[in-house]
C-alpha positions in Angstrom: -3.7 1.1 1.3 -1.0 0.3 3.6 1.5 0.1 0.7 2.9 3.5 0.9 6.6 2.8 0.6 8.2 0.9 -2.4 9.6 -1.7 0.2 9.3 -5.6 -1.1 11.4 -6.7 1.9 9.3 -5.4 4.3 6.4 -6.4 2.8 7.4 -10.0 2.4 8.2 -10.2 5.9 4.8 -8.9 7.3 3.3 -11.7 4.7 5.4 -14.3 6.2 4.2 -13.3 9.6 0.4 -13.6 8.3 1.0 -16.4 6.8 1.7 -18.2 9.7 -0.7 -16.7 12.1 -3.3 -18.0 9.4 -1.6 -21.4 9.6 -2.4 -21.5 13.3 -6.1 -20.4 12.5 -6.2 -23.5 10.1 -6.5 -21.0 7.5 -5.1 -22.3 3.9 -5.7 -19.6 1.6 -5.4 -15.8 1.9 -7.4 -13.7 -0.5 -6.1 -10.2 -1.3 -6.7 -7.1 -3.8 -3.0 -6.2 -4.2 -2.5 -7.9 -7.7 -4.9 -5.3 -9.0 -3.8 -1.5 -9.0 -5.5 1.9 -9.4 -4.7 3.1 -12.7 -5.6 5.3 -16.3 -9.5 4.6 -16.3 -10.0 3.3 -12.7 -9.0 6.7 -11.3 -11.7 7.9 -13.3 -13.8 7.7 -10.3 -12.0 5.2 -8.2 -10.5 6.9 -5.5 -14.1 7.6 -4.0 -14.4 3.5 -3.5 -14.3 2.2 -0.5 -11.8 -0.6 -1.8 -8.9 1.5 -3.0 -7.7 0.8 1.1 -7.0 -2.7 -0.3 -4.7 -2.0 -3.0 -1.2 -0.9 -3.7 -1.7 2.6 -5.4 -2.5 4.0 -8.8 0.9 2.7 -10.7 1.3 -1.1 -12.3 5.1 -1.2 -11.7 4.4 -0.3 -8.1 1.4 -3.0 -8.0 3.9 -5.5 -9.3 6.7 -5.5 -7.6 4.9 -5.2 -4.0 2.4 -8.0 -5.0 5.0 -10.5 -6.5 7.0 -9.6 -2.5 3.4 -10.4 -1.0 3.2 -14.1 -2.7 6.9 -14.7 -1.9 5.8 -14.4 2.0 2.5 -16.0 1.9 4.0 -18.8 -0.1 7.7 -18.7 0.2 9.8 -20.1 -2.5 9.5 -23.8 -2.2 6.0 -24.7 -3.0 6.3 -28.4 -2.0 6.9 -27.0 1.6 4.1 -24.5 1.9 2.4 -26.2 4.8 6.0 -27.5 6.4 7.0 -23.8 6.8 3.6 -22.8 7.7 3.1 -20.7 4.7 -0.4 -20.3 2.8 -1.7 -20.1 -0.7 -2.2 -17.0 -1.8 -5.0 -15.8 -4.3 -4.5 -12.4 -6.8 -7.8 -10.5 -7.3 -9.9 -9.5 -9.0 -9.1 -10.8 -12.8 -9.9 -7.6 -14.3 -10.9 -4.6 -14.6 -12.8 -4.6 -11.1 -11.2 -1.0 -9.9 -12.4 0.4 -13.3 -15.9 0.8 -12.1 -18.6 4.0 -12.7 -18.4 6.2 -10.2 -16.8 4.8 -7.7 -19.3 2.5 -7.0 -18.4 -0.9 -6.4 -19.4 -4.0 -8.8 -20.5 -1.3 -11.4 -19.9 -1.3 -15.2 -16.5 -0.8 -16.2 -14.9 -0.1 -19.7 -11.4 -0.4 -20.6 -10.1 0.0 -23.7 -7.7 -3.0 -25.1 -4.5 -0.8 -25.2 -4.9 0.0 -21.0 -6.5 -3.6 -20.2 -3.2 -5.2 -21.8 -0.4 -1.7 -20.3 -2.4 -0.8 -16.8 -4.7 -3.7 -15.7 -2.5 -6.7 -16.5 1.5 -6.0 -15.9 0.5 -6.6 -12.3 -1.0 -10.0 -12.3 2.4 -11.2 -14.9 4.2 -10.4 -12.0 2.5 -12.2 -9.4 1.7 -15.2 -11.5 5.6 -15.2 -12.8 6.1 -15.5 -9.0 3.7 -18.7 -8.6 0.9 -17.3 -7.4 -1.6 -20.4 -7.1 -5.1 -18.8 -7.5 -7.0 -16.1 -8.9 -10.3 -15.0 -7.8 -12.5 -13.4 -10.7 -14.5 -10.4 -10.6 -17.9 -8.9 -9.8 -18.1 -6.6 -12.8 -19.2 -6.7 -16.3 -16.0 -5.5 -18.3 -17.0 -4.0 -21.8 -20.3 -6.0 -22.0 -19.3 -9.4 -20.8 -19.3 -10.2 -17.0 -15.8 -11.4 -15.7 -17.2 -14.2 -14.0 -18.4 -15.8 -16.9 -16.3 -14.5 -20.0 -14.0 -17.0 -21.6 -11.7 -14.3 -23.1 -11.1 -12.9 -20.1 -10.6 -16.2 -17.6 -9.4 -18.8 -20.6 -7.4 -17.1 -23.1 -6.4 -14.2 -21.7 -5.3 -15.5 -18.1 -4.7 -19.1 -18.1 -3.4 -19.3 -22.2 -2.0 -15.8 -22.4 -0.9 -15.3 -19.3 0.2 -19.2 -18.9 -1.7 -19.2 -15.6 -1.8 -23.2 -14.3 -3.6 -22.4 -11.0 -7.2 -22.6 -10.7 -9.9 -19.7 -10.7 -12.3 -19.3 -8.1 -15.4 -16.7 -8.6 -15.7 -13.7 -5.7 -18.4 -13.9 -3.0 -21.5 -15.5 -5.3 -19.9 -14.1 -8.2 -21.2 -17.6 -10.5 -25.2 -17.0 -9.0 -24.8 -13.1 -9.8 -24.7 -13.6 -13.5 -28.1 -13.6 -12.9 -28.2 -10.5 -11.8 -26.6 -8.9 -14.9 -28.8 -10.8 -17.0 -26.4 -12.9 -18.6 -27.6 -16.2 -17.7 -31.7 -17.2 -16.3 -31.0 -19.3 -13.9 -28.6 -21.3 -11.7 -28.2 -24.1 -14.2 -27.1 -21.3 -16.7 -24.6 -19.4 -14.6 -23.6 -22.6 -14.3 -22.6 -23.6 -17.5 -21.6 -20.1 -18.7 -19.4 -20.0 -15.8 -17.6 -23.3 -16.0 -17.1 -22.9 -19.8 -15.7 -19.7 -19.8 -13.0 -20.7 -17.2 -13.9 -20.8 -13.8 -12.8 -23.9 -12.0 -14.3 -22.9 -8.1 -17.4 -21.4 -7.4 -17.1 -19.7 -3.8 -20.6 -19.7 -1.6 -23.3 -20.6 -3.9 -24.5 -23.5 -5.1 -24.7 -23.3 -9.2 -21.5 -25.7 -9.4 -23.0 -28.1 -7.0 -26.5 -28.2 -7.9 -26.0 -28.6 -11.9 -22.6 -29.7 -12.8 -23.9 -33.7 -12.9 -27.3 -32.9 -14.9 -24.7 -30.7 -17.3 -22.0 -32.8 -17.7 -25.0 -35.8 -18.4 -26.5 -33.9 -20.9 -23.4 -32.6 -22.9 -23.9 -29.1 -22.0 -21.1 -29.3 -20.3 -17.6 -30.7 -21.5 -15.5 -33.9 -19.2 -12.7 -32.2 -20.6 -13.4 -28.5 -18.8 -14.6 -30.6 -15.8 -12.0 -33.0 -15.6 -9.7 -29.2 -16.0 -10.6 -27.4 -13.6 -11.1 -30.5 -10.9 -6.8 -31.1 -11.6 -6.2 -27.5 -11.2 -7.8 -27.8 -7.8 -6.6 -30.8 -6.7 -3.1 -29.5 -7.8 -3.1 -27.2 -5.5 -4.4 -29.1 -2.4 -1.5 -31.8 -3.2 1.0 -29.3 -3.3 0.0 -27.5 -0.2 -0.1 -30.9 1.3 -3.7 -31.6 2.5 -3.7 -35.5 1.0 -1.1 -35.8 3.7 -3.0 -33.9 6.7 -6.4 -33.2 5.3 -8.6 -32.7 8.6 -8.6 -29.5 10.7 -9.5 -29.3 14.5 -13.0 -28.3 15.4 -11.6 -24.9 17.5 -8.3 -23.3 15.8 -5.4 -23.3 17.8 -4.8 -19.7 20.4 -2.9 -17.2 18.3 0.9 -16.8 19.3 1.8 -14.1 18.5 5.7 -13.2 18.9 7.0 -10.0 20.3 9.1 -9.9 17.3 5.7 -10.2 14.8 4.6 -7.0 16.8 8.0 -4.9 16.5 8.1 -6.0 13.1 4.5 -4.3 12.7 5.6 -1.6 14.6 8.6 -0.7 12.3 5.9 -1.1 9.1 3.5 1.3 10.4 6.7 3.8 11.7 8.4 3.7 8.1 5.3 3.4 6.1 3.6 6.9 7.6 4.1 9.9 4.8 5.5 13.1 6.4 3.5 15.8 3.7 4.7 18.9 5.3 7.5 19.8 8.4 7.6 24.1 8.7 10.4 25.3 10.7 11.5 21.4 11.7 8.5 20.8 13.6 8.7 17.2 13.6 10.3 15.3 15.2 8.7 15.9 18.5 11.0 16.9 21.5 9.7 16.1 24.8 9.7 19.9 26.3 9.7 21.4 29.8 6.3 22.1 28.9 3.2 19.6 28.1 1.7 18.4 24.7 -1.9 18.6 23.6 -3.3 15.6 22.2 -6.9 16.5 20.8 -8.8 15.1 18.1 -11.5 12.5 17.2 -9.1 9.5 16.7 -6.6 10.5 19.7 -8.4 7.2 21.6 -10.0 5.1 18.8 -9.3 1.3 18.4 -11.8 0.1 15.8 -10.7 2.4 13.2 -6.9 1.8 13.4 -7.9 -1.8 12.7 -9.0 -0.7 9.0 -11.4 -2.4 6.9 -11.8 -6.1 6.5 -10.9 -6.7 10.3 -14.0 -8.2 11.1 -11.7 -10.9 13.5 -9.9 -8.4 14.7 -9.8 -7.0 18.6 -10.2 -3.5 18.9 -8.7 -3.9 22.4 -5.6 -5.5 21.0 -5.1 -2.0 19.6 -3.0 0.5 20.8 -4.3 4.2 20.9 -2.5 7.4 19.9 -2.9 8.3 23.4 -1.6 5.1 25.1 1.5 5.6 22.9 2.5 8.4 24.3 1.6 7.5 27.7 3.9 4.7 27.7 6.8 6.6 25.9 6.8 9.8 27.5 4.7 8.8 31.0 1.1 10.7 31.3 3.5 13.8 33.2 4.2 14.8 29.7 1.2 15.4 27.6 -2.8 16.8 28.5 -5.8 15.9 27.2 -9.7 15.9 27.4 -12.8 13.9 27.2 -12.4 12.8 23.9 -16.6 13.2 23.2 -15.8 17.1 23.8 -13.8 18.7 20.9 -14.6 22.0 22.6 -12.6 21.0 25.8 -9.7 20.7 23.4 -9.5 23.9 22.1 -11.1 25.9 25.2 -7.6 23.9 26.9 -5.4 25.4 23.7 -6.5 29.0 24.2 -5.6 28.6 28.0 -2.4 27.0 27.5 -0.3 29.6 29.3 -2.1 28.2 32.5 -2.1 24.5 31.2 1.7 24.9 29.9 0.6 23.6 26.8 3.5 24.3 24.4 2.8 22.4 21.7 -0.4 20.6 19.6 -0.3 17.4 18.4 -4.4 16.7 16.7 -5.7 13.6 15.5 -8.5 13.4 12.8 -8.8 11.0 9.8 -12.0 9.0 9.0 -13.5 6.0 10.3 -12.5 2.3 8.8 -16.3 2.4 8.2 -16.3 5.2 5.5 -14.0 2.6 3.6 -13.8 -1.3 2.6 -15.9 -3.3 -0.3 -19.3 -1.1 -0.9 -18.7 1.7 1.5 -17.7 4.0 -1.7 -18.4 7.6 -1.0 -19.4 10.5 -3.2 -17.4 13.6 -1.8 -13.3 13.0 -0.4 -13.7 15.5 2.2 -12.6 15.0 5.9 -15.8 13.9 8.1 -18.0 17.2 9.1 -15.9 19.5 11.6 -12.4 18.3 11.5 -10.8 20.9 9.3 -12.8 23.5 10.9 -11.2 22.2 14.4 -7.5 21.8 13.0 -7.7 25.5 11.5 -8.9 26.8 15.0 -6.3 25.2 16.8 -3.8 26.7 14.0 -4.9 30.3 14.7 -4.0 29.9 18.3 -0.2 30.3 17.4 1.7 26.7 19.3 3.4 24.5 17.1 1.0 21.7 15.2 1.1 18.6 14.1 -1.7 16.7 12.6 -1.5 13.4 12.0 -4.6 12.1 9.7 -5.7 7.9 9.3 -7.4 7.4 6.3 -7.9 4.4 4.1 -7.7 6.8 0.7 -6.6 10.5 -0.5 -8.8 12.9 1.2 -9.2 16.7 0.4 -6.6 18.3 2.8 -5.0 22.0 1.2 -6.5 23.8 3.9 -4.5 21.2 6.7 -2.1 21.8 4.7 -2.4 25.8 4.7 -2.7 26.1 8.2 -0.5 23.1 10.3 3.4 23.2 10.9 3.6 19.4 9.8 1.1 17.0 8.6 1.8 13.1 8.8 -0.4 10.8 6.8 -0.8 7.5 8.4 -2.9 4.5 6.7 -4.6 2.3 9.0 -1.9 0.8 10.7 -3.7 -1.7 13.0 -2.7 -3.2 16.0 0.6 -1.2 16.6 -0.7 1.9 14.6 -0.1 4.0 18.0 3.4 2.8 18.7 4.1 3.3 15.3 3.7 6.8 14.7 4.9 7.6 17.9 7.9 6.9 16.3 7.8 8.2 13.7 6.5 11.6 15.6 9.1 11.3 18.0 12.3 10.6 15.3 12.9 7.1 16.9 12.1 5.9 12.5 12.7 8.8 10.2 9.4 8.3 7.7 10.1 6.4 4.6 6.4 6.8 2.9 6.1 8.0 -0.6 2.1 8.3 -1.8 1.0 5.4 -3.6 -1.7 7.3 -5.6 -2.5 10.8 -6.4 -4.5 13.6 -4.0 -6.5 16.2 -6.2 -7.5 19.5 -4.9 -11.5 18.5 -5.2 -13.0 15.4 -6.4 -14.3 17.1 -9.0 -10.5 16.6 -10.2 -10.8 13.1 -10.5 -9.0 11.5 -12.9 -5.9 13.2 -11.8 -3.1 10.6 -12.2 0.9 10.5 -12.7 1.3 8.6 -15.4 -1.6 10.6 -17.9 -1.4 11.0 -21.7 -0.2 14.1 -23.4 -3.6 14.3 -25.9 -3.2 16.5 -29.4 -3.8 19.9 -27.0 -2.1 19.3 -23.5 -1.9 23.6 -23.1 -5.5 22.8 -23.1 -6.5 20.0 -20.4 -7.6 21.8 -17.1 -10.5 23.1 -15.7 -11.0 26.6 -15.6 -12.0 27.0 -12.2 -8.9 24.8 -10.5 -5.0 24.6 -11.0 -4.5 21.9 -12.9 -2.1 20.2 -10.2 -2.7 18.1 -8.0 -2.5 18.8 -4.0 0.1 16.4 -3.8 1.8 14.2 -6.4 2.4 10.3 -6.9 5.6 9.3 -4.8 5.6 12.4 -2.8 6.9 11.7 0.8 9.4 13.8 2.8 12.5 12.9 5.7 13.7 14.3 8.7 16.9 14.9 6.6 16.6 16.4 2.9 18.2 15.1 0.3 19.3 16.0 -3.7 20.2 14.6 -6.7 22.2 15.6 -9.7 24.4 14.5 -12.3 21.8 12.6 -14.5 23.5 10.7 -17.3 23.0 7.6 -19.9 26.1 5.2 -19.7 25.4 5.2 -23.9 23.7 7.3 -26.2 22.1 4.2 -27.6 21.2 0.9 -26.7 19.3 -2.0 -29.0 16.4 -2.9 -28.3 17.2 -6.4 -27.2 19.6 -5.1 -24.6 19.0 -6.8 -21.1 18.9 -3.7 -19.8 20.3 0.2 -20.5 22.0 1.6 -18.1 22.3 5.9 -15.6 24.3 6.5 -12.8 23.2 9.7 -10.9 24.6 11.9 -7.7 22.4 11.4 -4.4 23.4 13.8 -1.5 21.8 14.2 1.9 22.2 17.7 2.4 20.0 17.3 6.0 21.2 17.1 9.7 20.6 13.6 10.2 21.4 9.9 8.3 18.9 8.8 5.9 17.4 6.9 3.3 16.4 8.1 -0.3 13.6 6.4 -2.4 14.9 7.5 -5.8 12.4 7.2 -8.9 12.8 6.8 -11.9 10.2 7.6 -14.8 10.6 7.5 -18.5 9.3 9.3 -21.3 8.7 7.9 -25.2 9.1 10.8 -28.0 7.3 8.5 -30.6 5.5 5.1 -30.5 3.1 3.4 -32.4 0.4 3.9 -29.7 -0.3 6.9 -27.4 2.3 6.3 -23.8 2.0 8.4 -20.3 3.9 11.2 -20.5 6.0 9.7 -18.2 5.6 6.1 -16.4 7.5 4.8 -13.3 9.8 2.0 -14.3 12.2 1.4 -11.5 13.3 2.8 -7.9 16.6 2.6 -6.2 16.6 3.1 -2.2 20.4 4.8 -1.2 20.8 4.9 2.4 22.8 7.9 3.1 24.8 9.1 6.4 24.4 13.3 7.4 26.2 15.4 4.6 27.0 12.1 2.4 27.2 12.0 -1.2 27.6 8.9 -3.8 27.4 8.5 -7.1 25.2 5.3 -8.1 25.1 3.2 -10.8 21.0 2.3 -12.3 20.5 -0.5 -14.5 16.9 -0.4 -15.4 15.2 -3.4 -17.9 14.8 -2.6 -21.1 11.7 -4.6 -21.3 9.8 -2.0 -18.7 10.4 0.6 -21.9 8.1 -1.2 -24.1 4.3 -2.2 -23.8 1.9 -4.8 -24.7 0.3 -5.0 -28.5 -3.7 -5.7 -29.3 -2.0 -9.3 -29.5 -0.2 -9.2 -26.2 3.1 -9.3 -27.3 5.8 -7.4 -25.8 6.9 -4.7 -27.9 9.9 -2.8 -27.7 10.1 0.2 -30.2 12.8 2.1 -31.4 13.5 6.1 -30.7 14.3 8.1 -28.1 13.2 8.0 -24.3 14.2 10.6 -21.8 14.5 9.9 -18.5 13.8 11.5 -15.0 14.9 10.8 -11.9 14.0 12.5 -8.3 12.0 11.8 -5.1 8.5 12.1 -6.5 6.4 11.9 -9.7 7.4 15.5 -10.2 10.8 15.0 -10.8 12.9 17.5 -13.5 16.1 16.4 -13.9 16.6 14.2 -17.2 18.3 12.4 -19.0 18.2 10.9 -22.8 19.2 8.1 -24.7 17.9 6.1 -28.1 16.8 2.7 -28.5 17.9 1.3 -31.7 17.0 -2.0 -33.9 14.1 -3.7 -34.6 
């Protein structure tokens, strides 16, 4: 979950940048979660998987926008020209419902209802296909009874006639040989068939396709005209990415170039991307004092884990430590440290630090990549044994603390929170992960992450999400042993600066529903020290609709960049198609009545406006 800033230019740039180094690995087709998002039913249980690293959050207007900016870089715009500008094809996954699963665990049963398959699960793959995505990969799980890999509704007429996809489908890691496995079909001549009618048009690794396609087609089990379908979808593609022009590879790939731009561009992602959750008494940003820093903790020197999970290819040498950050930036003269196997050297160093002229702490902790990534799901969201216990120890000693914690998902943090002076959430950042938030430490980027998902207090919590339904009794939804809150809420992220906003008002009282789009303006003031940049959110509210809405749903975001003490008054034109949601037929509808809107810097946000939609 790198995503942690609504940011489509950056992330189209780091794409582009991917895209090519794949081109010089002779790599023509990038796979990625992003089209799918964590939402309504999936948080059910899905933070606890070790695959929410790989997507964009828990919101499908978040989802979409940062997934359509992800297949404008791995593509680019001209399609003709994919392999001319060195770009890739890239691949939305998994078509559906594949984050919905029971607890957590990944390729377990899921059930959606139709209302959230059409409103949470789908939005994000119309974006990405209405942006020319040129393949979709299917998914692992059974959705309400009928596997994904081999369901016609879900790969025939709800993606390529619904959702107009012309691309082809190809099945997840033996996705075609699994149905097996669920019992749908008994053998591989079966999973073929099942899989080929219902919509699939590439099978990936197995050999169901290629063993029992000629025997199928010969004996009419099979139709030439789904054959002859999904071989032009396929062959589509290869002609537009240009492989009947240059269809051979080399044996070894080409050496990687990578460009010292590509690696201050990844540098600036990591530094803006990091989520500043708390900053007592201006903590943050670090000064370089007369006296030494204390860098402690269990990922102060790791590699591997900053890589994140599906890194298989990458170095862990290529990475640059926490440590060797700051021992480039402020020179080994300015900081202390310890043997990093010996957490007790740490702290034994912290109470001395009269004598070591220690006057500040700066600790480490986060989990491994390993506790995260496809099947590494995990049944508790606290920190690995120890770490809190170390951070509070350290806290009781009095110096000034910063923890900075890498993780791939929300992890149970209110007592770091309790006891540190600031607390910077960093998602693995990879090979510039230490450069990065040494800026961002040191005030070099101010940090520009907002949380992409929701933290509860305990996983016992879970489902705790932004955009949750108000049910017949909502004075009666909690538990009684918990604040029904969550730790921290969906788009939370704080500045080195602070800003406000006021003045929240509709350009109209009313609008039709066919209007392109209705229209705020707002006040945004940096009331802080320093310049800055303001993610502003805006969530709406309907009174009264046909089918039960979120009580409030994200449907736009403005960033204002703001110099120290500035204030401007901005103008918001929002669609009015993101008002409305998707019928049991999949229509778009748009319903008349009143919506009330909020704007602010997080999910939270109080200050509102209203206006009606009228018409039919």
């Amino acid at each position: 979950m790198k995503e942690t800033l609504l940011n489509p230019e950056i992330e189209a740039r780091v794409d582009v940048i991917l895209s090519m180094l794949s081109v010089q690995e002779k790599i023509g087709q990038l796979f990625q979660e992003k089209a799918e998002c964590e939402n309504l039913e999936e948080l059910k249980s899905r933070i606890r998987a070790g695959r929410v690293v790989e997507g964009y959050g828990e919101d499908p207007y978040l989802t979409g926008q940062l997934g359509a900016a992800a297949v404008e870089g791995y593509q680019g715009s001209e399609l003709q020209q994919m392999k001319q500008s060195k770009r890739v094809v890239a691949c939305a996954k998994h078509f559906i419902g594949y984050g919905a699963s029971e607890g957590g665990r990944d390729y377990e049963t899921t059930e959606i209802t139709e209302h959230s398959l059409r409103n949470a699960y789908m939005p994000p793959f119309r974006e990405v296909l209405d942006r020319g995505c040129m393949t979709v990969m299917s998914s692992f799980n059974e959705l309400n009874g009928e596997t994904a890999s081999g369901s016609h509704r879900l790969l025939t007429e709800l993606l390529k006639e619904e959702l107009g996809f012309a691309g082809f489908v190809v099945s997840d890691w033996a996705a075609v040989e699994e149905l097996i496995s669920h019992g749908i079909a008994a053998n591989h001549r079966e999973a073929a068939r099942i899989s080929l009618s219902a919509g699939m048009d590439m099978e990936m690794v197995t050999r169901c396709f290629l063993d029992s396609l000629e025997s199928l087609l010969e004996s009419g089990a099979v139709s030439a005209g789904r054959l002859d379908d999904a071989v032009r979808r396929v062959l589509r593609a290869k002609l537009m990415y240009g492989l009947f022009e240059d269809p051979y590879t080399p044996v070894e790939p080409e050496a990687l170039e990578i460009h010292t731009s590509d690696l201050a561009l990844a540098r600036r992602a990591v530094a803006e991307s990091a989520v500043l959750l708390k900053n007592r008494a201006a903590t943050l940003p670090l000064q370089r004092s007369r006296g030494k820093t204390l860098l402690t903790g269990p990922l102060l020197h790791a590699q591997a884990p900053l890589l994140g999970t599906w890194s298989m290819d990458g170095q862990p040498d290529d990475v640059t430590t926490y440590q060797a950050a700051f021992a480039a930036e402020w020179g080994s003269e300015a900081y202390v440290t310890h043997d990093p196997a010996l957490m007790d050297q740490g702290l034994a160093m912290a109470h001395n630090h009269k004598s070591n002229q220690i006057d500040q702490i700066v600790v480490f902790i986060g989990e491994d990549s390993s506790r995260g990534g496809e099947h590494f799901s995990v049944s508790d969201l606290s920190l690995p044994p120890g770490q809190v216990e170390y951070v509070e120890s350290l806290a009781a000693i009095g110096l000034p603390l910063t923890v900075v914690i890498t993780a791939g998902r929300p992890l149970l943090i209110e007592r770091i929170l309790r006891c540190a002076d600031a607390v910077l959430y960093s998602f693995h950042g990879g090979v510039q992960a230490g450069p990065g938030v040494f800026d961002t430490l040191t005030g070099a980027h101010d940090p520009r992450g907002h949380l992409p998902i929701t933290f509860p207090r305990a996983t016992g919590q879970i489902p705790i999400y932004h955009n949750r339904k108000t049910t017949g009794r909502p004075w009666s939804n909690g538990y009684i042993d918990q604040v029904d809150q969550p730790s921290l809420a969906f788009g939370y992220g704080l500045s080195y600066t602070s800003f406000e906003v006021a003045e929240l008002s509709v350009n109209a009282s009313s609008y039709p529903c066919d209007a392109e789009t209705v229209e705020l303006s707002l006040r945004v003031s940096n009331t802080g020290p320093r310049a800055g940049k303001a993610l502003i959110q805006f969530y709406a509210h309907d009174h009264v609709a046909s089918l039960a809405r979120p009580t409030r749903f994200l449907c736009h975001h403005l960033w204002v960049p703001l110099a120290a003490a500035e204030s401007q008054v901005v103008q918001v034109r929002i669609p009015t198609k993101r008002l409305g949601f998707y019928n049991r037929q999949g229509e778009l509808t748009i319903e008349p009545g009143q919506f009330t809107f909020y704007a602010g810097l997080d999910s939270n946000a109080d200050l509102n406006a209203s206006l009606e939609l009228v018409g039919s």
